[in-house]
N, C-alpha and C positions, 0 to 999 in steps of 0.2 A: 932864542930861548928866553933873554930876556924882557922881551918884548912881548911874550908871550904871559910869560909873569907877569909884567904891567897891565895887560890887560885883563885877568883877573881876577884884580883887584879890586880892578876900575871896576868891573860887574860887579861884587862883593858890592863894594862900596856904595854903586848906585841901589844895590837891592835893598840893604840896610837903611839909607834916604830914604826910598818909598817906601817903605814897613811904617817910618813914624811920621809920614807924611800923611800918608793914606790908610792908619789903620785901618778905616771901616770896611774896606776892600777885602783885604787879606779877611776880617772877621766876617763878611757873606760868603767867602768862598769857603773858608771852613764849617760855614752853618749849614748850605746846601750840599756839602760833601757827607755829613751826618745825617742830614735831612734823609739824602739816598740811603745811606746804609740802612736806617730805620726803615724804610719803606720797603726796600729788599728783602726785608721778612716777613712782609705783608705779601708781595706782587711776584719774587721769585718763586716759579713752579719746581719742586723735587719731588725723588718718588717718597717722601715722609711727608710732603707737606699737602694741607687739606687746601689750599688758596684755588687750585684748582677746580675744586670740588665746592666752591662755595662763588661760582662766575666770578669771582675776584671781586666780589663786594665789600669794602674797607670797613676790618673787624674792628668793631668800639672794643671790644676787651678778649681776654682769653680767660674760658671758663678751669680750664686746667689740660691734663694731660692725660693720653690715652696708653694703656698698657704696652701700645708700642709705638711710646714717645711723640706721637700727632698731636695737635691744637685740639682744643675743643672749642671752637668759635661761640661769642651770646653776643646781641645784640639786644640795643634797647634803645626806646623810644618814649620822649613825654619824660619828666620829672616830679608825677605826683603821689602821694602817699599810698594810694591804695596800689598795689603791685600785682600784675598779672602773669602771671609765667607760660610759655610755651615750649613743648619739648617736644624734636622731632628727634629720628634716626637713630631709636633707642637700639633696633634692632640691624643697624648699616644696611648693607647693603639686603639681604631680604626682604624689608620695607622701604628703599629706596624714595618711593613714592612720597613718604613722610618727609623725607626731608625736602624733597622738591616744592613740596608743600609750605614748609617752613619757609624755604626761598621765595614763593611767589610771596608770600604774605610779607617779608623787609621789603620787595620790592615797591608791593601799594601800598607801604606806611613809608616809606621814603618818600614816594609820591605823591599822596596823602597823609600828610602828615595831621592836618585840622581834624581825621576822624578821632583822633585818640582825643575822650577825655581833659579837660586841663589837671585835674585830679587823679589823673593814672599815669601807671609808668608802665608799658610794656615792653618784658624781655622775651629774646624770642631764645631758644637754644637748636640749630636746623639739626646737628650734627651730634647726638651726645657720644656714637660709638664709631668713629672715623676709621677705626681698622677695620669694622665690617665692610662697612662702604668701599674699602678700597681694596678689599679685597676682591670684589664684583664690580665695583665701577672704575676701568679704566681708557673713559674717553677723557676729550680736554675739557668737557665742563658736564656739571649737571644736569644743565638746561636739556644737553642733547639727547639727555634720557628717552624725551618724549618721542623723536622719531626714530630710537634704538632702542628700547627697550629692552633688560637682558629676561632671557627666558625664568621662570618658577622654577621649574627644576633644578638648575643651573646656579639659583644662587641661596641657597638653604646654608650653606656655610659662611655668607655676610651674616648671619643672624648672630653671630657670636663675635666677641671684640678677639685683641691679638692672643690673649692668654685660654681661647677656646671654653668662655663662659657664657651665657645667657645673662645678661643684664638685668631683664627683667625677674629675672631668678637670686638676684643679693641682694634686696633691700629688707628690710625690720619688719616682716608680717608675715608668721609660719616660715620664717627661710627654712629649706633642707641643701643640705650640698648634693644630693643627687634626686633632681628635680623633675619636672616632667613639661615635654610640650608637644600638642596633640598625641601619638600612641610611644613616644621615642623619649628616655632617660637625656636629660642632658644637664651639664653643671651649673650648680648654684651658686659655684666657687668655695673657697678655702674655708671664711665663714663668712658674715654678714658684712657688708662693705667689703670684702675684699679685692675688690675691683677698683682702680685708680678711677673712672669713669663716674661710678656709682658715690664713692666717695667725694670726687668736685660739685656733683649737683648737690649732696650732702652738704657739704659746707656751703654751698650757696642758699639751700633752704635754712639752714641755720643761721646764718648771716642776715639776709632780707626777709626771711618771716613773710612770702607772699600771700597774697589774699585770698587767691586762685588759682588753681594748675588744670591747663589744658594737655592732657599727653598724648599724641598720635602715632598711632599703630597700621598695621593690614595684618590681615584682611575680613572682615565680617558684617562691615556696616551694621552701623549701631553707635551710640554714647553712652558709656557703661558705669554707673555713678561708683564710688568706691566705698570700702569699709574695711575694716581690719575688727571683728569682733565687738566691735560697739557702735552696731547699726549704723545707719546711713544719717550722717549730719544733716540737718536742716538746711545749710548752706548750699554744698552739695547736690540735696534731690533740685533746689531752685536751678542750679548751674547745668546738671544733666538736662534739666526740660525746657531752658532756655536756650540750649545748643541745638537739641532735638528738634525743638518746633519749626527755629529760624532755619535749620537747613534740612531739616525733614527725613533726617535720619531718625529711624523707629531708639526707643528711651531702654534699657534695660536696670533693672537694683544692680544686677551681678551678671559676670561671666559663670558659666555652668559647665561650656561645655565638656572641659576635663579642669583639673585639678591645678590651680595655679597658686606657687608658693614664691616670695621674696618679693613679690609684685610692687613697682614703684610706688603706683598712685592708694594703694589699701596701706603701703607705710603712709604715705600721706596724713590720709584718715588717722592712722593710729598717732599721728602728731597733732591731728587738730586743724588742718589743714586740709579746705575740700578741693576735690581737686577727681577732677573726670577723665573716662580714656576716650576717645575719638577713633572708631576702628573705621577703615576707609574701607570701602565697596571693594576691591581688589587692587594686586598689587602693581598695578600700572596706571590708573588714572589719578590727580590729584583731587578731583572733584570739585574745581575752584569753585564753581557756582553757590556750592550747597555749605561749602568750609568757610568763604568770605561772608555770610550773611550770618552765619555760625559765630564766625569770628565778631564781626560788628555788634550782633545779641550780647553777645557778651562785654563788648566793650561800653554798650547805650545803656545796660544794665547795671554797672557802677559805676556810671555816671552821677554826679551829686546833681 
């Protein structure tokens, strides 16, 4: 037993030695033990967490949080003044496609990083309603949308985030709380922001003041300038026809076909802020061809 004690000590003793011998040791190993933890919020998959749903591409920031406690991933690229915004998966998982969209587009500016401007910053947002999305999407990534595809019928209930509201239905332009999409009543929510969702892009328009908002939708094909009661900004119709041209989707002033109230991109407008919708051909292809050279138009366009 005693001997047992003496030795111990002797461990105690030696491990105290190396602690002030070698501090820098002991202080990597505590750096790379936190290094993990932090990254484990990034790279661990749960049934709450979007990392899955975003092929595990390492989120620059969190835009905020989703009515049922998800990330809201943005990314961004380039450091220059003039700011460009992009916003997918307003609608989850019913337009799926838009965020896929969102996705390919971080992938060729990762890639491509020399296309951006020196004088632009582009943020992208793939994912603004993550409980749609995952309400309908549950494979292990995104990507594999493309050769699964979930059926139209099937996912009409991603169109709405966790607290069963139409996003597109709460923002500052005519909101009603019982609103309309195609022939069917559906909510605008509580009142106007009252979506955790609606409110984080909120305060990031408020915040960065961008120059430009690209927002994509399905399904209509078409780039639909916006307005909220004081016509169509000058900025605006140039952004609609420089989308339109480059990727050869037909230009409209307005959405007609029923009645659309709390609509993100017409609060835009009514802040002064142009800013156009991109509705995609249908809700399974991304249409890279026609969105990448869309996308480019627009970025060789505020180019100084």
């Amino acid at each position: 037993m005693k001997n047992l004690i003496i030795i111990l000590v002797v461990i105690i003793l030696l491990g105290v030695g190396a602690y002030f011998m070698f501090p820098n040791l002991f202080s990597t190993v505590i750096s790379i033990d936190n290094k993990n933890e932090n990254n484990d919020n990034i790279a661990t998959s749960t049934d709450d967490d979007t990392s899955t749903l975003t092929d595990q591409n390492e989120v620059e920031s969190i835009l905020g949080k989703s009515y049922g406690g998800r990330d809201i991933p943005v990314y961004q690229f380039g450091n220059g003044d003039t700011k460009i915004l992009f916003v997918g998966g307003v609608h989850g998982g019913y337009a799926w496609n838009t965020s896929l969209l969102a996705q390919e587009m971080i992938s060729y500016l990762k890639e491509s990083p020399e296309i951006i401007p020196k004088n632009v910053t582009v943020t992208i947002v793939p994912i603004l309603n993550p409980d749609g999305l995952d309400k309908i999407i549950k494979q292990p990534s995104l990507s594999s949308l493309s050769n699964n595809p979930p059926q139209l019928a099937n996912t009409i209930e991603g169109r709405f985030n966790g607290n069963n509201v139409d996003l597109n239905r709460n923002f500052d332009c005519d909101w009603k709380a019982n609103a309309t999409w195609q022939n069917r009543t559906v909510s605008g929510g509580d009142e106007v922001f009252s979506e955790p969702e609606s409110q984080a892009i909120k305060n990031y328009i408020e915040r960065e003041n961008p120059t430009a908002v690209v927002v994509w939708y399905s399904a209509a094909g078409g780039v639909f300038s916006s307005s909220c009661h004081n016509g169509i900004l000058e900025e605006t119709r140039k952004l609609t026809n420089t989308y339109g041209k480059a990727s050869g989707y037909p230009t409209y002033d307005e959405f007609v076909s029923y009645e659309v109230t709390g609509d993100m991109v017409n609060w835009l407008a009514k802040e002064g802020i142009p800013a156009i919708s991109v509705l995609l051909t249908n809700h399974n292809d991304i249409e890279w061809t026609k969105n990448k050279a869309g996308i480019e138009a627009i970025l060789n366009y505020y180019a100084e």
